[in-house]
C-alpha positions as CSV (number, residue, x, y, z in Angstrom):
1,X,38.0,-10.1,-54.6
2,X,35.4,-11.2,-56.6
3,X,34.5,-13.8,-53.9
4,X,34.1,-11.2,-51.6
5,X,31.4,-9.3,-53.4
6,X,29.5,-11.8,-53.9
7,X,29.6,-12.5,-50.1
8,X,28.8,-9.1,-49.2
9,X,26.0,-8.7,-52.0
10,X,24.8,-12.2,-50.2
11,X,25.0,-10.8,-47.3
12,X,23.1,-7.7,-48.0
13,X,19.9,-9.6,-49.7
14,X,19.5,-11.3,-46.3
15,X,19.7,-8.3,-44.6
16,X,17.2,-6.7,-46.1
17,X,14.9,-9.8,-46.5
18,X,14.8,-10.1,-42.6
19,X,13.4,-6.6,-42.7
20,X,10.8,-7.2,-44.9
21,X,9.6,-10.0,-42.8
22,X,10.1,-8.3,-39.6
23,X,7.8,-5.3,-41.5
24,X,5.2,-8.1,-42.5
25,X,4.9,-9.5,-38.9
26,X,5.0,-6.3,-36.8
27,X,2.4,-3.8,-39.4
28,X,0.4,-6.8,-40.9
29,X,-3.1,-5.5,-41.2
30,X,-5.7,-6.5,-38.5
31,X,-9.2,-7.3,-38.6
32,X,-11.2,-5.6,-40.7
33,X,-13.3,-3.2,-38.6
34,X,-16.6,-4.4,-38.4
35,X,-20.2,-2.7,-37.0
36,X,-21.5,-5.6,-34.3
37,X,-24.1,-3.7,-32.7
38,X,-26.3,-0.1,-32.8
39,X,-28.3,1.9,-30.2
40,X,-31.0,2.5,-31.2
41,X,-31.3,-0.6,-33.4
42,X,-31.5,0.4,-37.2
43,X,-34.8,1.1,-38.3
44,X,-36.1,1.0,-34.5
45,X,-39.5,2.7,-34.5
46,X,-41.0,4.6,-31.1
47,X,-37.0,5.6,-30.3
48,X,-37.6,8.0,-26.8
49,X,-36.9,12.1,-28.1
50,X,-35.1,12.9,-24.8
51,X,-32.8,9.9,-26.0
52,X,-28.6,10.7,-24.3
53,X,-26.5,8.8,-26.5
54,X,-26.2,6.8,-29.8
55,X,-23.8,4.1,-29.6
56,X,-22.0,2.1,-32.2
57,X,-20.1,-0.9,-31.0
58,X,-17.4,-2.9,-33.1
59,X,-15.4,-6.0,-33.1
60,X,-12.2,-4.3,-32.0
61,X,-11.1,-0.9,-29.9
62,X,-12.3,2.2,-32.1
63,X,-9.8,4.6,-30.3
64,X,-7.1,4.5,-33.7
65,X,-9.9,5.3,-35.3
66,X,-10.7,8.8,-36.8
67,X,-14.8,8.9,-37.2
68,X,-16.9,11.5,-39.0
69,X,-21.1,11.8,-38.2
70,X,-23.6,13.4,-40.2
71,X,-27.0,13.6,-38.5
72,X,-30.3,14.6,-40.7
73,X,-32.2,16.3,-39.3
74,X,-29.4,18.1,-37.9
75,X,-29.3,18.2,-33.6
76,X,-26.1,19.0,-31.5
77,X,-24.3,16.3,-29.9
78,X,-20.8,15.5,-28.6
79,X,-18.7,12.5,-30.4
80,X,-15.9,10.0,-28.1
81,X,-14.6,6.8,-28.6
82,X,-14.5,4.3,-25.2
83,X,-12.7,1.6,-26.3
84,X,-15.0,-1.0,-29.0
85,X,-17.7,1.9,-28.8
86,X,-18.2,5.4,-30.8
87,X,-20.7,7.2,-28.6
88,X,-22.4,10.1,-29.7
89,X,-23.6,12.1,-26.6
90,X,-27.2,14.4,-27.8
91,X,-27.2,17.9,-26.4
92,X,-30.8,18.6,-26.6
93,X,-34.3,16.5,-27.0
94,X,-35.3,15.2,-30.2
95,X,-37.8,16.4,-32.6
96,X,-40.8,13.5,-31.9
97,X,-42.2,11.8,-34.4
98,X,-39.4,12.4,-37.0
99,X,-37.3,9.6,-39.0
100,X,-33.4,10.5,-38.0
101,X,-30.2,9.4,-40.3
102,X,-26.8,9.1,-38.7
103,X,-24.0,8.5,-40.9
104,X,-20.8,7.4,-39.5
105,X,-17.3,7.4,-41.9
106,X,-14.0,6.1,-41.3
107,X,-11.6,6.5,-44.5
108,X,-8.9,5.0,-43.6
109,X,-10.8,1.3,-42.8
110,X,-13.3,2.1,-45.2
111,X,-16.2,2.2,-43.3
112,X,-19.3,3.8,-43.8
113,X,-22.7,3.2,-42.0
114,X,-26.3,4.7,-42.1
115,X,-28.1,4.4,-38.8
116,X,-31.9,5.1,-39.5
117,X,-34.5,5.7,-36.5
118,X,-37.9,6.9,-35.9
119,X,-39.2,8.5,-32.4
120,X,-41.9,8.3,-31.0
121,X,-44.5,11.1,-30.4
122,X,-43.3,14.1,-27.6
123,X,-45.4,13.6,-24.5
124,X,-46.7,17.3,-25.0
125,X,-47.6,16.5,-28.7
126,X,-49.8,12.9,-27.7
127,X,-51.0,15.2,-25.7
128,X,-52.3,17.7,-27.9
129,X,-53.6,15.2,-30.3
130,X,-56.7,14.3,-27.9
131,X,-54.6,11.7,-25.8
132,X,-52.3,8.8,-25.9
133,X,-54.6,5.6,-27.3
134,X,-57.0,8.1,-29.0
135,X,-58.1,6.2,-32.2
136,X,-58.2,10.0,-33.5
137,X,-54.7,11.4,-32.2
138,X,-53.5,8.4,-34.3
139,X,-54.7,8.9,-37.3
140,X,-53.7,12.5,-37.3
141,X,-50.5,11.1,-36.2
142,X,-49.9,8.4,-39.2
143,X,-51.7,11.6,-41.7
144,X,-49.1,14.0,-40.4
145,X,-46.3,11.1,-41.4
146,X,-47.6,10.8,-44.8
147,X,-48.1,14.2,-45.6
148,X,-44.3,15.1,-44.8
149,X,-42.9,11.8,-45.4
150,X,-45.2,10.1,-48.2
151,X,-42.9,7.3,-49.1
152,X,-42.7,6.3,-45.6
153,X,-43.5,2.6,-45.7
154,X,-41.7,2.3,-49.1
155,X,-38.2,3.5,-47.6
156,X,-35.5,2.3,-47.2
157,X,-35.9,1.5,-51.3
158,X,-32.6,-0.4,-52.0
159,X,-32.0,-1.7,-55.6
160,X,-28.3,-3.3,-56.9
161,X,-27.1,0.7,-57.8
162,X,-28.6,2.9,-55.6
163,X,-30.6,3.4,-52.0
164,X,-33.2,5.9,-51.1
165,X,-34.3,7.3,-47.9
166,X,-35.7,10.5,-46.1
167,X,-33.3,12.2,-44.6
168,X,-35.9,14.9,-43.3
169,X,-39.1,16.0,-44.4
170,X,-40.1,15.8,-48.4
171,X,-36.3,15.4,-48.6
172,X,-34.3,12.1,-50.3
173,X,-30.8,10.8,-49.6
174,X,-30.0,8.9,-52.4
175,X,-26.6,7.2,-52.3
176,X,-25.4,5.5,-55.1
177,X,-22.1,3.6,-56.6
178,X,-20.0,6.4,-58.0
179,X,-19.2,4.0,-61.0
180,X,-23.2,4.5,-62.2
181,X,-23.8,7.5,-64.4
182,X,-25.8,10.0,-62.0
183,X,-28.4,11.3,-64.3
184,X,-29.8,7.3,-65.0
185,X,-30.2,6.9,-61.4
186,X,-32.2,10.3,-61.2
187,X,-34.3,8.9,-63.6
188,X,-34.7,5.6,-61.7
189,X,-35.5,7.4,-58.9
190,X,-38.2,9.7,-59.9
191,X,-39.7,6.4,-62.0
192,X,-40.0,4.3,-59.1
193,X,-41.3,7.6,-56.9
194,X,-44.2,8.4,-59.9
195,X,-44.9,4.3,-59.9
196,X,-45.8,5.2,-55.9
197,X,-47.7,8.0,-56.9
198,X,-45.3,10.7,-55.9
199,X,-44.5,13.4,-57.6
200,X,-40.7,14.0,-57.5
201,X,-41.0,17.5,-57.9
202,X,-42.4,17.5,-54.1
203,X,-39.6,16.3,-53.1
204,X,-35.8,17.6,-52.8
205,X,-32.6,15.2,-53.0
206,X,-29.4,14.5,-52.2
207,X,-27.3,13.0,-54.2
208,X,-24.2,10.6,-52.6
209,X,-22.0,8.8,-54.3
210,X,-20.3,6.1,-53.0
211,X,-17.3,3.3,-53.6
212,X,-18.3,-0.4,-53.7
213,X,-16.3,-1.2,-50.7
214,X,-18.7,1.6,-49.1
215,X,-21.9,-0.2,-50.3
């Protein structure tokens, strides 16, 4: 009898062995899921206003995929997912001559991504800056930037805890690693800003905090 337990308890162990390898082999994780290629480019200046879709390709099908977008400034659009691709389809023009942040998010693969941009100039406003190639119109253009946007050239700022960038005018997305204590990185912040000559006071913020495996 006491054979026969042991047989059976043998017996058993295999059993449920096999299923733990059959588990391993049939749900083993795949490839992470990885960004391979952006339209616009990041930080692609002179992006067209009247722009139709933003694309994000990967280096696998995207369609088990649950994506969240943010979009500063804020525009309507439509979001679908064609196979390697999330496309985001824009339901009106473009504000020209503004710096655009889209944010992507997918929890489960933790993946996060910020797509920056810049348009160009409307026709209609080149137009009413005396003309396209008017040495004028383009210094009222690159004045117009720096008054709404006066750490222009210095963003993206990206240091080992934290990141900083416009995410419409006078206004700063700052994300940073939610193990950092929040109120040194404000002060971070608003020392590098003074060190530019910027009052942060000008300016309002968002704060973001985010995982290393997000960074």
């Amino acid at each position: 009898m006491k054979d026969k337990r042991v047989i059976i308890l043998i017996a058993v162990l295999a059993f449920l062995a096999a299923v733990l390898l059959l588990r391993e082999i049939l749900f083993r994780p795949g490839e992470k899921l990885t960004l391979v290629e952006t339209q616009p480019v990041i930080y692609q200046t002179g992006v067209d206003p009247k722009l139709e879709t933003i694309i994000f390709q990967f280096n696998q099908s995207a369609t088990d995929y649950n994506f969240s977008v943010n979009v500063f400034p804020d525009f309507n659009y439509q979001t679908g997912v064609e196979n390697d691709q999330l496309i985001i389809t824009l339901e009106e023009h473009l504000t020209g001559q503004t710096k655009y942040l889209v944010e992507i998010r997918e929890n489960s693969a933790s993946f996060y991504f910020p797509l920056e941009f810049v348009t160009a100039p409307a026709k209609e406003e080149i137009s009413d800056q005396a003309g396209l190639g008017d040495p004028e119109a383009e210094e009222e253009i690159a004045k117009a930037i720096l008054d709404n946007y006066p750490l222009f050239y210095q963003t993206p700022k990206k240091t080992d805890s934290w990141q900083a960038d416009y995410s419409q005018k006078q206004e700063l997305t700052v994300t940073y690693l939610a193990l950092e204590n929040l109120e040194v990185i404000q002060q971070e912040v608003f020392d590098w800003m003074e060190s530019e000559g910027v009052d942060p006071q000008t300016h309002n913020f968002k704060w973001q905090p985010i995982t290393q495996d997000e960074n």
